[in-house]
mmCIF file of the N, C-alpha and C atoms, coordinates in Angstrom:
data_MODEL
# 
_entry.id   MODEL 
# 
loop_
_atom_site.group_PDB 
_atom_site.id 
_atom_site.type_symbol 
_atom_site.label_atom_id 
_atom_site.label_alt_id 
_atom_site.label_comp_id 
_atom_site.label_asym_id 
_atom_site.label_entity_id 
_atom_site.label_seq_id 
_atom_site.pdbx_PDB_ins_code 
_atom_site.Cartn_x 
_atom_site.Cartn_y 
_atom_site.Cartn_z 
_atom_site.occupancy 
_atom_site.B_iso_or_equiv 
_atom_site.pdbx_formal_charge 
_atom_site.auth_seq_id 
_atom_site.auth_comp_id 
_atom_site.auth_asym_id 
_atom_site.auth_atom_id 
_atom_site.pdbx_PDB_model_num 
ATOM 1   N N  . UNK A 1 1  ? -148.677 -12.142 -12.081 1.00 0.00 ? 1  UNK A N  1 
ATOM 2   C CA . UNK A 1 1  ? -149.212 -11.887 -10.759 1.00 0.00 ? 1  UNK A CA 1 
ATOM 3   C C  . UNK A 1 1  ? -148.271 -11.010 -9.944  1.00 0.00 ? 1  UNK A C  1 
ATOM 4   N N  . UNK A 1 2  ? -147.132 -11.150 -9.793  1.00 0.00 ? 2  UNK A N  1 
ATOM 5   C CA . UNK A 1 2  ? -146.225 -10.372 -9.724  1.00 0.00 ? 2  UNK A CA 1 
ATOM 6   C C  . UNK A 1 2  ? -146.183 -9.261  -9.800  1.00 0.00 ? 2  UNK A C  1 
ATOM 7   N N  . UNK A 1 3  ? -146.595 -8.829  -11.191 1.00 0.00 ? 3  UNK A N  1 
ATOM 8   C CA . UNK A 1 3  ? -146.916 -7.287  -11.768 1.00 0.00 ? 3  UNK A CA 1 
ATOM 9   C C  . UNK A 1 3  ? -147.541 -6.850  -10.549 1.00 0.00 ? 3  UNK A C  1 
ATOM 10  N N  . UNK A 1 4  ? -149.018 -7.251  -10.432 1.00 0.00 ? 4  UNK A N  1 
ATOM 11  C CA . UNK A 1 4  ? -149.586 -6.938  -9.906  1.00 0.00 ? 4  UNK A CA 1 
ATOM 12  C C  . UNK A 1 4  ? -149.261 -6.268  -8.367  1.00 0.00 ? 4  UNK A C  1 
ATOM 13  N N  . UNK A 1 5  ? -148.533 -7.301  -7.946  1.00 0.00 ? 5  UNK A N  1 
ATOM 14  C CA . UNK A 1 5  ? -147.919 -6.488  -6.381  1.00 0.00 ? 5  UNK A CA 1 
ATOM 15  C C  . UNK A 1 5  ? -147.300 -5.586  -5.976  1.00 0.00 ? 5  UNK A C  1 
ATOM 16  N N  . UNK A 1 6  ? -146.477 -5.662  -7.435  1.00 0.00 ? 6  UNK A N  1 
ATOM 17  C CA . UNK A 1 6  ? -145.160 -4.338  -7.747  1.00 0.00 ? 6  UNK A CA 1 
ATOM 18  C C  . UNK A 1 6  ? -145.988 -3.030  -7.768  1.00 0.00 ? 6  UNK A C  1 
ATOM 19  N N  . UNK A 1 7  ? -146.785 -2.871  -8.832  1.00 0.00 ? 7  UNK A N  1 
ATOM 20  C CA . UNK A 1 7  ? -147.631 -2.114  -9.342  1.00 0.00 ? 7  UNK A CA 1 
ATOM 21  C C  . UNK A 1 7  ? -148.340 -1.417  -8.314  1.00 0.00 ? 7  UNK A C  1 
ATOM 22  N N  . UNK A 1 8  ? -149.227 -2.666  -7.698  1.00 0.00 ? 8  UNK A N  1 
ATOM 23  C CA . UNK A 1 8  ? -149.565 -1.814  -6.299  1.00 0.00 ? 8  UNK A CA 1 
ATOM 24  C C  . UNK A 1 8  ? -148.922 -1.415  -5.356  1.00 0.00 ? 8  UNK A C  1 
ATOM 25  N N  . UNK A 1 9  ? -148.373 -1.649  -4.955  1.00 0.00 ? 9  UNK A N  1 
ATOM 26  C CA . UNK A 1 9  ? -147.125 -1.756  -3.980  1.00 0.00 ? 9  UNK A CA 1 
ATOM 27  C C  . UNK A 1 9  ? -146.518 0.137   -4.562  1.00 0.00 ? 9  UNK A C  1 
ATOM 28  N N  . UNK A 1 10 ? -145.948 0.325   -5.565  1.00 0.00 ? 10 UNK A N  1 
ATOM 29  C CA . UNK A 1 10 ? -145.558 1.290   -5.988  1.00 0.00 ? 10 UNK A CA 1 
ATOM 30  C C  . UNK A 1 10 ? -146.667 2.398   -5.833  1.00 0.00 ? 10 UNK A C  1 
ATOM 31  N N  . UNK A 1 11 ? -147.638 2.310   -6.248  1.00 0.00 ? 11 UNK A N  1 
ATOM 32  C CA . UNK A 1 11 ? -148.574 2.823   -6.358  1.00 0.00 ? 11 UNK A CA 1 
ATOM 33  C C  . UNK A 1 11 ? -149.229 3.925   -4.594  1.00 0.00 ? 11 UNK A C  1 
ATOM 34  N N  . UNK A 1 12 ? -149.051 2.503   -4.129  1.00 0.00 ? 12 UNK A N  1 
ATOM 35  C CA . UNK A 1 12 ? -149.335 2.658   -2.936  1.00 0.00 ? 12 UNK A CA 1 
ATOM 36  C C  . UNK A 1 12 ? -148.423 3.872   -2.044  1.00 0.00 ? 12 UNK A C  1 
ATOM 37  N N  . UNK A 1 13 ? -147.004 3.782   -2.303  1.00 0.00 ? 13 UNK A N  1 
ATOM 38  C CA . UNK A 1 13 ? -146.111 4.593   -1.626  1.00 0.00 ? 13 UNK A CA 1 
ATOM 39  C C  . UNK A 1 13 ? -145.881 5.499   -1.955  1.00 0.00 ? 13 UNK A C  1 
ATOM 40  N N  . UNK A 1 14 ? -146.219 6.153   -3.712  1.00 0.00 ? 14 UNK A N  1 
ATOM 41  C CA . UNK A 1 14 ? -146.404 6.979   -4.116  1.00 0.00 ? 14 UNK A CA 1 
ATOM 42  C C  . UNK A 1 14 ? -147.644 7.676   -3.824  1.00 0.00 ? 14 UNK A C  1 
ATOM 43  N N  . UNK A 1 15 ? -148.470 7.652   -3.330  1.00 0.00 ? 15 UNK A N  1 
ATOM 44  C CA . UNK A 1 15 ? -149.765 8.268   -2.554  1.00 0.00 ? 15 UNK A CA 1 
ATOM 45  C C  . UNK A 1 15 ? -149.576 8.577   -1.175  1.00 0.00 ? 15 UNK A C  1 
ATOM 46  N N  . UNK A 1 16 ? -148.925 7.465   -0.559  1.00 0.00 ? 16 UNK A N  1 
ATOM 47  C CA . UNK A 1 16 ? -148.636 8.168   0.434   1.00 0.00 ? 16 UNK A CA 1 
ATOM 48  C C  . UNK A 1 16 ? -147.510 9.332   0.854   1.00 0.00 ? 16 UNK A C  1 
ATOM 49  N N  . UNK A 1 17 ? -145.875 9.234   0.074   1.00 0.00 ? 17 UNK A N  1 
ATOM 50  C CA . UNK A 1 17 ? -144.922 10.089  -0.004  1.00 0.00 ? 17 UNK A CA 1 
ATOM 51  C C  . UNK A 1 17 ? -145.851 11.149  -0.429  1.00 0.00 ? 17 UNK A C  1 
ATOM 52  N N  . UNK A 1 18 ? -146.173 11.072  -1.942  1.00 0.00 ? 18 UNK A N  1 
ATOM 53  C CA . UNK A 1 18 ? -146.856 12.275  -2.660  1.00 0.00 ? 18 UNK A CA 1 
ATOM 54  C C  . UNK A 1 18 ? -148.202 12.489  -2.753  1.00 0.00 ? 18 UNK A C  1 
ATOM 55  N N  . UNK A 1 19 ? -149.063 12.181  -3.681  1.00 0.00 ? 19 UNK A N  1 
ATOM 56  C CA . UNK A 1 19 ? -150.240 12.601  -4.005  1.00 0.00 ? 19 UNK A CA 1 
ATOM 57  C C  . UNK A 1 19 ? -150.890 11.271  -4.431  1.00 0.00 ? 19 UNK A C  1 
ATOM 58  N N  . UNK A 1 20 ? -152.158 11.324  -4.665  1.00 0.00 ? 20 UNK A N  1 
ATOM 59  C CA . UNK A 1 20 ? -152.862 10.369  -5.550  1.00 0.00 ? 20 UNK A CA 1 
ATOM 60  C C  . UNK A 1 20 ? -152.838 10.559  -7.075  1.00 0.00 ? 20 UNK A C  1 
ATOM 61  N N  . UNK A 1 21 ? -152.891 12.335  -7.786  1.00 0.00 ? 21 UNK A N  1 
ATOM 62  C CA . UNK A 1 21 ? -152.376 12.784  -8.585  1.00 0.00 ? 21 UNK A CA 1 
ATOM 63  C C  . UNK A 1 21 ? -151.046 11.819  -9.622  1.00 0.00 ? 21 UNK A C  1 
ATOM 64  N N  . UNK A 1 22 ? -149.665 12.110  -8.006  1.00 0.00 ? 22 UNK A N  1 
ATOM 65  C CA . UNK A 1 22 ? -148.494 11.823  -8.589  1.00 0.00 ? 22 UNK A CA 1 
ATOM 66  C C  . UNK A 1 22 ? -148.850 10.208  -8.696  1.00 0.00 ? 22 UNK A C  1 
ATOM 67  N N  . UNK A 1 23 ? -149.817 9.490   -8.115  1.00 0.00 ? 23 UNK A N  1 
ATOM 68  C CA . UNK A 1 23 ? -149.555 7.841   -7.899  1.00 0.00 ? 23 UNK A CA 1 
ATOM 69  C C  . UNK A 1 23 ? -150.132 7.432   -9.601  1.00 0.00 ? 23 UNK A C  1 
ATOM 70  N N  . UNK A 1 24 ? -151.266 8.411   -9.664  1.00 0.00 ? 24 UNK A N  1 
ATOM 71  C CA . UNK A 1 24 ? -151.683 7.914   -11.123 1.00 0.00 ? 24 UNK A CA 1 
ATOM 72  C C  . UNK A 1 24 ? -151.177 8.688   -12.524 1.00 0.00 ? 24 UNK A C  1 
ATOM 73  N N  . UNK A 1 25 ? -150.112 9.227   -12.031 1.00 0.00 ? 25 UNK A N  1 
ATOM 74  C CA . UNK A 1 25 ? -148.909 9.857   -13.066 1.00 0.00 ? 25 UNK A CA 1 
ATOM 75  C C  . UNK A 1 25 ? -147.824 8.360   -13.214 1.00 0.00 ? 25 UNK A C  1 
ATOM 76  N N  . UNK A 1 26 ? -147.545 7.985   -12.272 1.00 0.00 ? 26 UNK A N  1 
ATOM 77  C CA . UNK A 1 26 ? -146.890 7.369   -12.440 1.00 0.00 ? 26 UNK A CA 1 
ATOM 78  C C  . UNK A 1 26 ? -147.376 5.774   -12.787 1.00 0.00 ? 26 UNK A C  1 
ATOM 79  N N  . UNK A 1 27 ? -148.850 5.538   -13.047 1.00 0.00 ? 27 UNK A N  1 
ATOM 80  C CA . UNK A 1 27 ? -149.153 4.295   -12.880 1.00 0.00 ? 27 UNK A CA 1 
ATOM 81  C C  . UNK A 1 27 ? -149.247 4.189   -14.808 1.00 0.00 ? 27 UNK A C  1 
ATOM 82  N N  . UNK A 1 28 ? -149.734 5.768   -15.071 1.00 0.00 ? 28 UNK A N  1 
ATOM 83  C CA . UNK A 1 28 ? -149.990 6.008   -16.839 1.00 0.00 ? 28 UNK A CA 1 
ATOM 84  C C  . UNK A 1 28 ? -148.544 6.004   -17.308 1.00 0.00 ? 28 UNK A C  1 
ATOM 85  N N  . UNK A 1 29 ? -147.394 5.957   -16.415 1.00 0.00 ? 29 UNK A N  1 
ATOM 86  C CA . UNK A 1 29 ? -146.217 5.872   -17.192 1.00 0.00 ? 29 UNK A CA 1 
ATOM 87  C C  . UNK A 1 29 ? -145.540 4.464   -16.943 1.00 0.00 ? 29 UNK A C  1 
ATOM 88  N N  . UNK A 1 30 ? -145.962 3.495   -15.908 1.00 0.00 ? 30 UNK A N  1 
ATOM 89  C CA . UNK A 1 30 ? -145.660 2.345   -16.523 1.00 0.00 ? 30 UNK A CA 1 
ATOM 90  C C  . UNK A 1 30 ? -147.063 2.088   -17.401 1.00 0.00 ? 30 UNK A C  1 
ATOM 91  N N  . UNK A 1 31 ? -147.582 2.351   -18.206 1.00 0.00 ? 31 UNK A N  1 
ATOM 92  C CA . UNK A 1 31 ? -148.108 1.978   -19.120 1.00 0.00 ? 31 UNK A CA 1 
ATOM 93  C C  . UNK A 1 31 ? -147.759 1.900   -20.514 1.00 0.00 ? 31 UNK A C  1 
ATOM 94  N N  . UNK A 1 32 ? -147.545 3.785   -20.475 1.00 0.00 ? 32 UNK A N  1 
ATOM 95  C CA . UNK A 1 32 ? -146.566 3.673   -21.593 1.00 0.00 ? 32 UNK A CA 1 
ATOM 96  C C  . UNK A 1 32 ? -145.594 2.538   -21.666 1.00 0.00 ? 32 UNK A C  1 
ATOM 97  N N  . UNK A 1 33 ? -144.605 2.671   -20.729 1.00 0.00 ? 33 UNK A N  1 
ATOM 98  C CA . UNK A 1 33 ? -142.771 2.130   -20.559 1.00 0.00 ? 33 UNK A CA 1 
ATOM 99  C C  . UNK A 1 33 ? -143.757 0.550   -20.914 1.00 0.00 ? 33 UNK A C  1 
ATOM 100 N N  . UNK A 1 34 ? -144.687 -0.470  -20.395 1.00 0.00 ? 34 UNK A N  1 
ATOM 101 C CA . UNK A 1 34 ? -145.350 -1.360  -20.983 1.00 0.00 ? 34 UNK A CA 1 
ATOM 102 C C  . UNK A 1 34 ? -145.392 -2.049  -22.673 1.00 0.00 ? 34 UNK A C  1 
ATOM 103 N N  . UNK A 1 35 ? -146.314 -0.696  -23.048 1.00 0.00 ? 35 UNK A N  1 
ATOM 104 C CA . UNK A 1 35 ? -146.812 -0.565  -24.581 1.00 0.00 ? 35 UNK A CA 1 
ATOM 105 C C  . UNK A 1 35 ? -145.240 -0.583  -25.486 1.00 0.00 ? 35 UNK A C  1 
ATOM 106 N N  . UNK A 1 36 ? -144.080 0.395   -24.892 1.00 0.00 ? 36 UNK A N  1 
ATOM 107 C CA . UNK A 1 36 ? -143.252 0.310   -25.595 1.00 0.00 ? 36 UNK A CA 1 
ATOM 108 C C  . UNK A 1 36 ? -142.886 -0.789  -25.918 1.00 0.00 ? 36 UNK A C  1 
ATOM 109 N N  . UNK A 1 37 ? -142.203 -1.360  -24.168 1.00 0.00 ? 37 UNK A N  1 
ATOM 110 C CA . UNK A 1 37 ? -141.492 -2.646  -24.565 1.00 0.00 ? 37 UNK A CA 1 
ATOM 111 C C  . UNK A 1 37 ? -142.285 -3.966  -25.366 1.00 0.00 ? 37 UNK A C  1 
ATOM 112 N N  . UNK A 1 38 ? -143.408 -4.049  -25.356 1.00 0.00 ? 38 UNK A N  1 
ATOM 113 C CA . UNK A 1 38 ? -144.468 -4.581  -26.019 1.00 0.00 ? 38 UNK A CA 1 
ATOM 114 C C  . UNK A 1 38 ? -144.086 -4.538  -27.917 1.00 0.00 ? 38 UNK A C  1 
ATOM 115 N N  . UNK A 1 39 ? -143.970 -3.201  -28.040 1.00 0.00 ? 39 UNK A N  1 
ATOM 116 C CA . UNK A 1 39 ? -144.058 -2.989  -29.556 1.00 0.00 ? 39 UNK A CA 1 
ATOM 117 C C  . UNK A 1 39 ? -142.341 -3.717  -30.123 1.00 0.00 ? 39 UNK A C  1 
ATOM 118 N N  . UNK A 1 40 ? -141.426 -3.656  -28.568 1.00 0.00 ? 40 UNK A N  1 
ATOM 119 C CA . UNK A 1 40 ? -139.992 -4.117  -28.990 1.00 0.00 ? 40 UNK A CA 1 
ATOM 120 C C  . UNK A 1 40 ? -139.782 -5.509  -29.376 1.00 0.00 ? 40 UNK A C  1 
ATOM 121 N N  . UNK A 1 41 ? -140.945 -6.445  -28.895 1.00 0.00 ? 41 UNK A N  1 
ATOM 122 C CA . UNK A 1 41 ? -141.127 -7.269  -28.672 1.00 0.00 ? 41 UNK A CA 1 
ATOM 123 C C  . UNK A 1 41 ? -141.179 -8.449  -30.366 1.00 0.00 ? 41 UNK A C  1 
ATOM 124 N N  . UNK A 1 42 ? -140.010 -9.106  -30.961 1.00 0.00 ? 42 UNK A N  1 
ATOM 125 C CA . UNK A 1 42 ? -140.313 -9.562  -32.530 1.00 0.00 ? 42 UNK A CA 1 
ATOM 126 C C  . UNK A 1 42 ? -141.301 -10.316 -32.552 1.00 0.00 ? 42 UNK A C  1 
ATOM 127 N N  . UNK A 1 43 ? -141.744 -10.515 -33.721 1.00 0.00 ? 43 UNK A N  1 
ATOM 128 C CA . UNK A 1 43 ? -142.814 -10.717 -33.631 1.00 0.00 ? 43 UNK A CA 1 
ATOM 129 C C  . UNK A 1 43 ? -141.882 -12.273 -34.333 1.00 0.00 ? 43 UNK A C  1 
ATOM 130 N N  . UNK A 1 44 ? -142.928 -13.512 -34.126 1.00 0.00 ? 44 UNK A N  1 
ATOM 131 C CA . UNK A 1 44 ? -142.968 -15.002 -34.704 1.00 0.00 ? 44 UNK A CA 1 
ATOM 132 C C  . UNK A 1 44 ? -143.326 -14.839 -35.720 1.00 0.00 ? 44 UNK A C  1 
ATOM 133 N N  . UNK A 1 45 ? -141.900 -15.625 -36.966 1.00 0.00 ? 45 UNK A N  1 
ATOM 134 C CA . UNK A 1 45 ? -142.065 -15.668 -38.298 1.00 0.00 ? 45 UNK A CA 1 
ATOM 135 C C  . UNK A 1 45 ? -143.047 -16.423 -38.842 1.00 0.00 ? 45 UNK A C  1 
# 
């Protein structure tokens, strides 16, 4: 839930400093940075 506030929250200030553009540049790159740490993640023997 957390995520969630950060996420927006970030999102949010990045639209307003910059663009809506830059807000959803940056929303597809915590996605990636996500998926990565995801794949780092061992898996249960």
């Amino acid at each position: 839930k957390i995520g969630i506030v950060i996420g927006m929250t970030i999102f949010a200030v990045v639209d307003q400093i910059a663009s809506m553009r830059s807000a959803i540049l940056f929303l597809f790159v915590f996605f990636l940075l996500g998926i990565v740490l995801l794949f780092k993640v061992p898996e249960k023997a």
